[in-house]
LODO-465632 format. One record per atom (N, C-alpha, C): x negated, y negated, z; residue in one letter. Coordinates in steps of 0.1 Angstrom, whole numbers, padded with zeros to 4 digits, always signed. Atoms other than C-alpha are relative to their C-alpha. Example, Ala and Ser with C-alpha at 12.3 -4.5 7.8 and 13.67 -1.06 7.14 Angstrom:
-0009+0012+0000A -0123+0045+0078A -0009-0012+0000A +0009+0011+0000S -0137+0011+0071S +0008-0011+0008S 
END
This chain:
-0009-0010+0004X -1430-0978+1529X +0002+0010+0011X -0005-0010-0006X -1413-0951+1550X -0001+0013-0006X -0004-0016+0009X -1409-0914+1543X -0013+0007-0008X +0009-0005+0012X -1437-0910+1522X -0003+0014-0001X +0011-0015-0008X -1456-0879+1546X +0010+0008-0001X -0013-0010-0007X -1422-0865+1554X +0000+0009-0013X +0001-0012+0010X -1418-0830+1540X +0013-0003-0005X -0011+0000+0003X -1390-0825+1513X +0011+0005+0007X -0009-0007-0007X -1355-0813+1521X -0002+0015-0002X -0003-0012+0001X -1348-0777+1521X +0011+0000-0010X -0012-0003+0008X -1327-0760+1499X +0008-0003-0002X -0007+0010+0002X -1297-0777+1483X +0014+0012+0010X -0012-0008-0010X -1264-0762+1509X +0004+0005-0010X -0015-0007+0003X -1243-0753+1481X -0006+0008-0011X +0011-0011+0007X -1269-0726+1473X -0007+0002-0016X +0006-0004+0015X -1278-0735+1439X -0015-0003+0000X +0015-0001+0000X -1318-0739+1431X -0005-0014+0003X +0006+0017-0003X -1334-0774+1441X -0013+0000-0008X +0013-0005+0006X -1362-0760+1416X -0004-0014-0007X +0003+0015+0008X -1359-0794+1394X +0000-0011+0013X -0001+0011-0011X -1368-0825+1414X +0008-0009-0007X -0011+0009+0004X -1346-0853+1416X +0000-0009+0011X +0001+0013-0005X -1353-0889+1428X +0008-0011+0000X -0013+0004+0001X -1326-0907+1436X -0004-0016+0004X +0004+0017-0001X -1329-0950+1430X +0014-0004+0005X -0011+0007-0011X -1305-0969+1455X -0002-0012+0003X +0005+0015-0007X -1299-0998+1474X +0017-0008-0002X -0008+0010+0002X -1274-1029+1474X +0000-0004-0011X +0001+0011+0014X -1263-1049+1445X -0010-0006-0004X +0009+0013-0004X -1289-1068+1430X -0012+0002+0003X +0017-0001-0007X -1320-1048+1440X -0006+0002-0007X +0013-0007+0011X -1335-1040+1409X -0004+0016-0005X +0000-0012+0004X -1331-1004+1406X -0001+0004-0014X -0003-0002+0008X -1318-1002+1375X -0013-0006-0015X +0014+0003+0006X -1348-1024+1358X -0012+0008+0003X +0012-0008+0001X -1372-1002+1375X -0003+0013-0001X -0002-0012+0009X -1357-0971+1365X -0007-0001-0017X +0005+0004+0014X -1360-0984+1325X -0014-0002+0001X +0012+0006+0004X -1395-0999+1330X -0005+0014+0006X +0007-0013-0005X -1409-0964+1347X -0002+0009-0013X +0004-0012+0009X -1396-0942+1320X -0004-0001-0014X +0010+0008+0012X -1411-0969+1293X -0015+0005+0006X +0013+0000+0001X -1443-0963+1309X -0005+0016+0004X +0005-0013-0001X -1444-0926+1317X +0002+0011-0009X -0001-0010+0011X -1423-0913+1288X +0004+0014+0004X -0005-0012-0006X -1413-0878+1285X -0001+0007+0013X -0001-0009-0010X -1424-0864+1317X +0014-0009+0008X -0012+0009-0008X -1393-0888+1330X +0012+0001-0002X -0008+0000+0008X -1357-0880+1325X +0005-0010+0012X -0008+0011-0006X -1336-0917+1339X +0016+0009-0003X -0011-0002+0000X -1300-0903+1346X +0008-0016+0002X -0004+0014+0002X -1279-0931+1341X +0010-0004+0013X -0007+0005-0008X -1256-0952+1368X +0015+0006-0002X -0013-0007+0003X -1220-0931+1368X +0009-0013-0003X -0008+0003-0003X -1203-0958+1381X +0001-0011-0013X +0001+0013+0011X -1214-0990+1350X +0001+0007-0014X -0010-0006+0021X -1208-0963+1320X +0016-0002+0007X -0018+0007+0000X -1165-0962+1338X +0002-0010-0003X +0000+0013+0001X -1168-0994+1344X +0000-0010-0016X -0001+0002+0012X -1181-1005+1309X +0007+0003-0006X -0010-0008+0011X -1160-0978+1290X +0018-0006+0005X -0014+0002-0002X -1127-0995+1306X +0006+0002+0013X -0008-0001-0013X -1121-0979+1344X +0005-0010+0001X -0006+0011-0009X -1103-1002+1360X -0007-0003+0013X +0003+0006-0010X -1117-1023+1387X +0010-0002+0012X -0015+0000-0008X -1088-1017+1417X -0006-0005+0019X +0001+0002-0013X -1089-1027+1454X +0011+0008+0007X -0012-0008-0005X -1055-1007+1464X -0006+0011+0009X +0008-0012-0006X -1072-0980+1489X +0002+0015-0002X -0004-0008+0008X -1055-0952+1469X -0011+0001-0011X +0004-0006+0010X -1065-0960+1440X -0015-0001+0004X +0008-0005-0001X -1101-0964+1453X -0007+0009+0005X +0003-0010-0002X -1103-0932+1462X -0004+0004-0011X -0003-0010+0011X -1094-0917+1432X -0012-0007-0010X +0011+0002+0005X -1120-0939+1415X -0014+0004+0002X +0012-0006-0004X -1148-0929+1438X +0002+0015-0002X +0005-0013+0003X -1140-0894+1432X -0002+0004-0014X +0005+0001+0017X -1145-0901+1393X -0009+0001-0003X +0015+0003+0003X -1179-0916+1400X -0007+0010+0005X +0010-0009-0007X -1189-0889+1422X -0005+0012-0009X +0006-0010+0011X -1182-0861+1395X -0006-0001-0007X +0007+0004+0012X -1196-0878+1367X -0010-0003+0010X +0014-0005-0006X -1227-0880+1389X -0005+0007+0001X +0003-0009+0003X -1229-0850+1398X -0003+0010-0015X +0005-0007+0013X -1225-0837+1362X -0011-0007-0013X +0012+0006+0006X -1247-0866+1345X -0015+0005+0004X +0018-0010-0002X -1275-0849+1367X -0004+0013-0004X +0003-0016+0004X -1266-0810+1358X -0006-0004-0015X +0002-0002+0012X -1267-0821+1322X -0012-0006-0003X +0015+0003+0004X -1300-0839+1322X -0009+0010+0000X +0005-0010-0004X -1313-0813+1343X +0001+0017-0009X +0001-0012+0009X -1304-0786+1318X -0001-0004-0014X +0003+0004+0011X -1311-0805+1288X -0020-0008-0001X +0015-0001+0000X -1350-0810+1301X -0003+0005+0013X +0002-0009-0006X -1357-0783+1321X -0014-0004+0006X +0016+0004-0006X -1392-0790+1346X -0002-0015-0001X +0000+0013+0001X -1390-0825+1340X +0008-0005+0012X -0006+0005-0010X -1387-0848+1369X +0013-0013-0004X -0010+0009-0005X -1351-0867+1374X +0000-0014+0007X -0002+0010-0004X -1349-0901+1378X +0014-0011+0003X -0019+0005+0003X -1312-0911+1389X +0002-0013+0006X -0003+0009-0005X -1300-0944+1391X +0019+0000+0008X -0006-0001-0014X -1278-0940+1424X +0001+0016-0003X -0001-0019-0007X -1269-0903+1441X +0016-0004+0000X -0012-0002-0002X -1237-0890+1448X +0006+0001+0015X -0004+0006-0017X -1242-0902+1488X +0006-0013-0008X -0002+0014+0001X -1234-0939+1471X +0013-0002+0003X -0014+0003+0001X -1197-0934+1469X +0004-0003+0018X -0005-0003-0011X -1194-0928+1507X -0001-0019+0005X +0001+0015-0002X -1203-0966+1511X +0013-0008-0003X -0009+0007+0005X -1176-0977+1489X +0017+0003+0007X -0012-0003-0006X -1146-0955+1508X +0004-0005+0011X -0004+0006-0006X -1122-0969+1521X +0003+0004+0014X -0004-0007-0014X -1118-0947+1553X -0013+0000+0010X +0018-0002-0006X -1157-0950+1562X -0003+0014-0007X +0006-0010+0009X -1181-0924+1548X +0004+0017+0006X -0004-0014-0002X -1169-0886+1567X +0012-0001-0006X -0012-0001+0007X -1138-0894+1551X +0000+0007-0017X +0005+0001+0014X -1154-0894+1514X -0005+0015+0003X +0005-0016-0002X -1174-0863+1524X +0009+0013+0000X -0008-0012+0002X -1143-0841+1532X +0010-0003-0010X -0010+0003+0014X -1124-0858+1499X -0011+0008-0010X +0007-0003+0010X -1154-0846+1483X -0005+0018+0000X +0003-0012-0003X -1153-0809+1501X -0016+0004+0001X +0013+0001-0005X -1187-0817+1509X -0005-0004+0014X +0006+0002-0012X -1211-0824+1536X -0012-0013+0001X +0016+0010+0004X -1238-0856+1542X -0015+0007-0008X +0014-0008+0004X -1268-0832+1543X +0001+0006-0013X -0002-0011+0019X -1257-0808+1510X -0003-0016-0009X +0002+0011+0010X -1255-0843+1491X -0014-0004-0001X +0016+0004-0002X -1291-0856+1508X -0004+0008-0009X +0003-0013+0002X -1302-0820+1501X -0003+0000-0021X +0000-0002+0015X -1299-0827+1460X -0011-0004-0001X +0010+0007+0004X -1325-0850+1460X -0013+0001+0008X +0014-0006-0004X -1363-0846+1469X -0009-0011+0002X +0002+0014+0001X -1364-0883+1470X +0003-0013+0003X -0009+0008+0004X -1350-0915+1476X -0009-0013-0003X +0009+0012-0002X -1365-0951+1470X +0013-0009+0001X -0011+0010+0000X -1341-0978+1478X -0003-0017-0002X +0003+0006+0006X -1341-1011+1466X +0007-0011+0004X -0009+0009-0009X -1328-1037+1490X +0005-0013-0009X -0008+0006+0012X -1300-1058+1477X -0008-0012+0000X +0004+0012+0000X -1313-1096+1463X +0009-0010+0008X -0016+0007-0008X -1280-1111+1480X -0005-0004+0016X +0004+0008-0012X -1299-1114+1514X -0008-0012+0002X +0005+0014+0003X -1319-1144+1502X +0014-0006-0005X -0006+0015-0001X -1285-1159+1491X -0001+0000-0016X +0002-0004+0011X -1293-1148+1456X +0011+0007-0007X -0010-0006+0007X -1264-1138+1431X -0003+0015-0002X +0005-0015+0001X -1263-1102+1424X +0009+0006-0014X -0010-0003+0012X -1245-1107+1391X -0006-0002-0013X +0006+0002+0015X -1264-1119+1363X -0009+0009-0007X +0005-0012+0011X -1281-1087+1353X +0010+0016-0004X -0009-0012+0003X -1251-1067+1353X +0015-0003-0003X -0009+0008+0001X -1221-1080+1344X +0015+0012+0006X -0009-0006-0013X -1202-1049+1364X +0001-0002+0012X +0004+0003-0013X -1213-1061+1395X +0009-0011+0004X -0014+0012-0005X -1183-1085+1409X -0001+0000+0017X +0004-0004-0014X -1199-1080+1447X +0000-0017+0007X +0006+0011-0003X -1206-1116+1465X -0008+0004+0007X +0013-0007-0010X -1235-1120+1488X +0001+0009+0012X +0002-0003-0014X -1219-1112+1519X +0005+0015-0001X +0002-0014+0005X -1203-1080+1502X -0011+0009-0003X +0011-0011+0005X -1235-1070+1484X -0005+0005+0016X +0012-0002-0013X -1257-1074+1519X +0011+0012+0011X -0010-0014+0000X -1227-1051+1531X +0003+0011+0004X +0006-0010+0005X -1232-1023+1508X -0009-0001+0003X +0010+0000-0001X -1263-1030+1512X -0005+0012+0014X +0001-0008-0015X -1265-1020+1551X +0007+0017+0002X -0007-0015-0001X -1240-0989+1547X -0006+0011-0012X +0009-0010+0008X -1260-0975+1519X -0018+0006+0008X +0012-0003-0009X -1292-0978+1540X +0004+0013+0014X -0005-0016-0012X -1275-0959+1569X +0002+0010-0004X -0005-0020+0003X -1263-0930+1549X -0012+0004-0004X +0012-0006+0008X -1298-0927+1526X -0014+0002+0012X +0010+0000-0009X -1320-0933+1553X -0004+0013+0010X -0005-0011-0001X -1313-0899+1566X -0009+0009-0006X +0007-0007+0009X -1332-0883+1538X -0015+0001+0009X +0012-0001-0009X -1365-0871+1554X -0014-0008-0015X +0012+0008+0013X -1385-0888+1520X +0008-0010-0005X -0005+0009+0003X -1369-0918+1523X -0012-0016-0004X +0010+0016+0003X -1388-0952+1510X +0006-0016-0002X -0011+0015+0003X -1377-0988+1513X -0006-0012-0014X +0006+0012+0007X -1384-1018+1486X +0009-0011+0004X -0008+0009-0009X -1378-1048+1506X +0006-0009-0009X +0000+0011+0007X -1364-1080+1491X -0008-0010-0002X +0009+0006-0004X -1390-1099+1480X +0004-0012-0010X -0009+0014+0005X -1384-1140+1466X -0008+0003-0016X +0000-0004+0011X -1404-1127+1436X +0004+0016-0006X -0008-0014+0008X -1386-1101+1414X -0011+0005-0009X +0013-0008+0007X -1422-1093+1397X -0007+0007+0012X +0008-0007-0013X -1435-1085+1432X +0004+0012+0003X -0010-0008-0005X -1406-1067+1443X -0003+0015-0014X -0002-0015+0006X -1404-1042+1414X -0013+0004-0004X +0012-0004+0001X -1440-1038+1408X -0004+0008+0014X +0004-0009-0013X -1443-1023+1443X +0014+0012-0002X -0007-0008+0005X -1410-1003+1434X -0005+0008-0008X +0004-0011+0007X -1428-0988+1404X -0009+0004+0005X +0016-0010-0001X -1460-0979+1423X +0009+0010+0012X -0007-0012-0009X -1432-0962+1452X +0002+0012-0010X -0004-0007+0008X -1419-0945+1424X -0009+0011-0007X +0010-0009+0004X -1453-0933+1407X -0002+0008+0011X +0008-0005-0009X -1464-0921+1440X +0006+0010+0003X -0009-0006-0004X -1434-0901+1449X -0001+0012-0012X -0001-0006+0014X -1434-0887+1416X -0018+0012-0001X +0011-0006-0001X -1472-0877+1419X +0001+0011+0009X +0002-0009-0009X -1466-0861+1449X +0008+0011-0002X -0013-0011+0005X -1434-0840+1436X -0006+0011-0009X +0007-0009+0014X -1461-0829+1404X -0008+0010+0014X +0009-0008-0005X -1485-0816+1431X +0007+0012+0005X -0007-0011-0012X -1462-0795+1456X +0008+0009-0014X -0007-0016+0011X -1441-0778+1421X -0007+0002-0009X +0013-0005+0008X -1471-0778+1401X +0012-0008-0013X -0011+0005+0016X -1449-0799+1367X -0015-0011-0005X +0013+0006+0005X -1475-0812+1345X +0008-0013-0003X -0003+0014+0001X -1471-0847+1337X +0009+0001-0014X -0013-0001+0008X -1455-0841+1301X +0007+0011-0004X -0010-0011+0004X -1432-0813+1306X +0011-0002-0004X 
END
């Protein structure tokens, strides 16, 4: 793992409180995030709030799936709000409780069609203010570099391998950035793989309780 020592960010740019932590789960298609979000906050329980994936509630609920470079804008700036506000509303509906988000609102910059500073000033934002949200990342390298589908546990996911691995690489560049960055490599077992994901995740988490003082079930 990476990042571990590295001190948090500083204050979030767009001067509001960074007082709640907020661990942001990433990666390529396919990495497992999303299972080891669920199995974390099965085994830790309330002190855990999982914010959910923005982009697979649209997706589910109907968005449309577009390639037109228009309209994927306008979809990435969908997912970005509803990101941003799936986290205020966790965060103010359990107050001192650590944030568990399955992706951040750096993910979209991956998906824009202009390259990622383009997305940033569509989003009147900046890379670092976005970094800046989170106090965390762990990423969760896509399964698609073994050659491994990246579809069968999600049935939003319409990526191939050579797309996922990709995403994969341009989400690493932007997240990687983060001074408490952590990688979870691909590994050929998917019990290996996220069992070392959930001990990144406890650890990160441990460390977050010590430095703001958050009891385990607040």
């Amino acid at each position: 793992m990476t990042g571990s020592a590295s001190p948090g960010p500083e204050p979030r740019a767009d001067g509001e409180s960074n007082g709640r932590c907020r661990i942001a789960l990433t990666g390529g298609p396919g990495g497992g995030k999303t299972t080891a979000a669920d199995l974390f906050q099965r085994e830790i329980g309330e002190g855990v709030v999982v914010v959910p994936e923005a982009a697979s509630m649209l997706f589910s609920g109907g968005f449309p799936r577009v390639e037109e470079p228009m309209a994927v804008r306008a979809v990435q700036r969908a997912i970005y709000h509803l990101q941003r506000n799936l986290e205020d509303v966790q965060a103010a509906r359990y107050p001192g409780r650590i944030l568990v988000c399955d992706r951040g609102t750096v993910d979209g910059a991956a998906y824009w069609p202009d390259g990622d500073g383009g997305f940033f000033d569509a989003m009147s934002s900046r890379l670092e203010a976005e970094l800046a949200r989170y106090d965390a990342v762990i990423f969760f390298q896509t399964s698609a570099v073994s050659g491994r589908s990246t579809t069968s546990n999600n049935p939003n996911r319409i990526e191939g391998a050579e797309e996922a691995c990709a995403l994969d690489d341009r989400l690493r560049a932007l997240w990687s950035q983060h001074p408490r960055f952590v990688l979870v490599p691909h590994n050929a077992s998917f019990f290996k793989k996220i069992t070392f994901g959930l001990a990144a995740i406890e650890s990160i988490v441990e460390q977050l309780r010590q430095e703001r003082s958050i009891a385990p079930g607040a």
